[in-house]
C-alpha positions in Angstrom: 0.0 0.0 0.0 1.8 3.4 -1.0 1.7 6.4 1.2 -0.9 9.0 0.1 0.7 11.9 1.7 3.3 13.3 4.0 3.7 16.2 5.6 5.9 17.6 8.3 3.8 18.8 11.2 4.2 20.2 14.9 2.5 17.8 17.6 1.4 19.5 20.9 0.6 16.7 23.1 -1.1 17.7 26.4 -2.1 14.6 28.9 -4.1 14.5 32.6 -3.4 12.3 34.6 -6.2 11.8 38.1 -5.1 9.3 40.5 -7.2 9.3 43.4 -7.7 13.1 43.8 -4.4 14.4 42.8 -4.0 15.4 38.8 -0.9 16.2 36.8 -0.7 17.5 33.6 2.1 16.8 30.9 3.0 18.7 27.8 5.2 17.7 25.2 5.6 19.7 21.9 7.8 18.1 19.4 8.2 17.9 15.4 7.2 15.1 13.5 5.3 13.8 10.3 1.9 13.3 9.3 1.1 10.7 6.4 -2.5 8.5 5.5 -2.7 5.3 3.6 -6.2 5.3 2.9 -8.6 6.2 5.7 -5.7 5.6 8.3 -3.6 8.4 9.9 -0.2 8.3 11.0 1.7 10.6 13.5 5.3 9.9 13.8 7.7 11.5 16.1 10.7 11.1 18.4 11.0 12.2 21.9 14.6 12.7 23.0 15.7 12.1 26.8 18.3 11.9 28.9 18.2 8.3 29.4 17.3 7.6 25.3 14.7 8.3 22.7 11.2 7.3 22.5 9.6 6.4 18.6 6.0 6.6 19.3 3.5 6.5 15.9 0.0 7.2 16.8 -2.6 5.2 14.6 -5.6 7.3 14.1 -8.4 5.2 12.2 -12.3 5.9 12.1 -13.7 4.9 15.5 -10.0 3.2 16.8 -6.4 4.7 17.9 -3.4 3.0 18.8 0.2 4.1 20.1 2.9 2.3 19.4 6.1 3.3 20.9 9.7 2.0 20.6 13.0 2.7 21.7 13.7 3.5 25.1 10.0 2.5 26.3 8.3 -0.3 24.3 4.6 0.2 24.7 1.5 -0.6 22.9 -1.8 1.2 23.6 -5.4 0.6 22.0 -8.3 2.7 22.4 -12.0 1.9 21.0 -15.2 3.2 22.1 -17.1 -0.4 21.4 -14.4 -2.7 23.3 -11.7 -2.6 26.5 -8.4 -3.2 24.7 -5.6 -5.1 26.2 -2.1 -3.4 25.7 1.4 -4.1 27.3 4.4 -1.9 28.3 7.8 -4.0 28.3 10.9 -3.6 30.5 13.9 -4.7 31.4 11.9 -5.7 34.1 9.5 -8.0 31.8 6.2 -7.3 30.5 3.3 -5.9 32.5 0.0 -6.4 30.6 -1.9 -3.0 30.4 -6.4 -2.6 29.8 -7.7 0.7 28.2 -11.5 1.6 28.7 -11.8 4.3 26.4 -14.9 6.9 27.8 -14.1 9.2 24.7 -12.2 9.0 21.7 -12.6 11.4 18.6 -11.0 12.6 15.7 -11.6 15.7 13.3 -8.0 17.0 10.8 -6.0 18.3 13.3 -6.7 17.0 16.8 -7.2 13.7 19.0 -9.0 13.5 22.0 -9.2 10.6 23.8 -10.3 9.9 27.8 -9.9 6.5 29.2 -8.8 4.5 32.1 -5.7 2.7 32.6 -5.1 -0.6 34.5 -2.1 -2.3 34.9 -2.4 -5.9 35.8 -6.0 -6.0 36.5 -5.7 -2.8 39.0 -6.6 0.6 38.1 -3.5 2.9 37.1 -5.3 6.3 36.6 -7.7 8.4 34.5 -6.0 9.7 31.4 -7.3 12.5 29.2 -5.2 13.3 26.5 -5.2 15.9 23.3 -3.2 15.5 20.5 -3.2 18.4 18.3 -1.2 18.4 14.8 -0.8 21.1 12.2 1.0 21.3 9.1 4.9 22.9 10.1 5.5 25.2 7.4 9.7 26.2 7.3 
């Protein structure tokens, strides 16, 4: 399958975390690539630390997302408004197997939204409530 198009974009990723009563918020801008084969959307980008990059591509397809990322955290994430998805974060330490409900998940050119609860192992992790938005990076 050949990629329809591919652009360079700017990703401003903001997530909320709520454990118990206590909620942090996370913001990560970075520069990546947007391309589509077919009705499927891909973000690509890198996030560089200390300790060693992250590749994370975010899937974006008509009622489902997935993040994928590599590197210095291997993870797998799936999100669907019909189904809990099972996902799993690897380690050194070994593999702990990760749940998604997903409360909210929607998609218009431009931004992700998605809200959903996280357990790890069969306990609950957290409330997550993240935004995603992309826009074409024009040098």
């Amino acid at each position: 399958m050949t990629v329809d198009t591919q652009t360079s974009v700017k990703i401003q990723l903001t997530t909320r975390v709520r454990i118990d009563d206590e909620i942090e918020t996370y913001e990560l801008t970075v520069f990546g690539t947007r391309y589509q084969k077919g009705n499927t959307i891909y973000l690509k980008y890198d996030e560089v630390q200390e300790e060693g990059t992250i590749h994370t591509v975010v899937k974006i397809l008509q009622d489902e997302a997935v993040i994928m990322r590599s590197g210095l955290i291997k993870m797998r994430l799936s999100f669907s408004l019909s189904e809990q998805k099972q996902g799993t974060h690897e380690s050194t330490l070994g593999t702990i197997f990760l749940m998604t409900d997903t409360k909210k998940l929607s998609h218009e050119e431009g931004k992700l939204s998605l809200a959903y609860d996280l357990s790890m192992q069969g306990t609950l992790a957290g409330y997550y409530e993240m935004d995603l938005e992309y826009k074409e990076d024009k040098l």
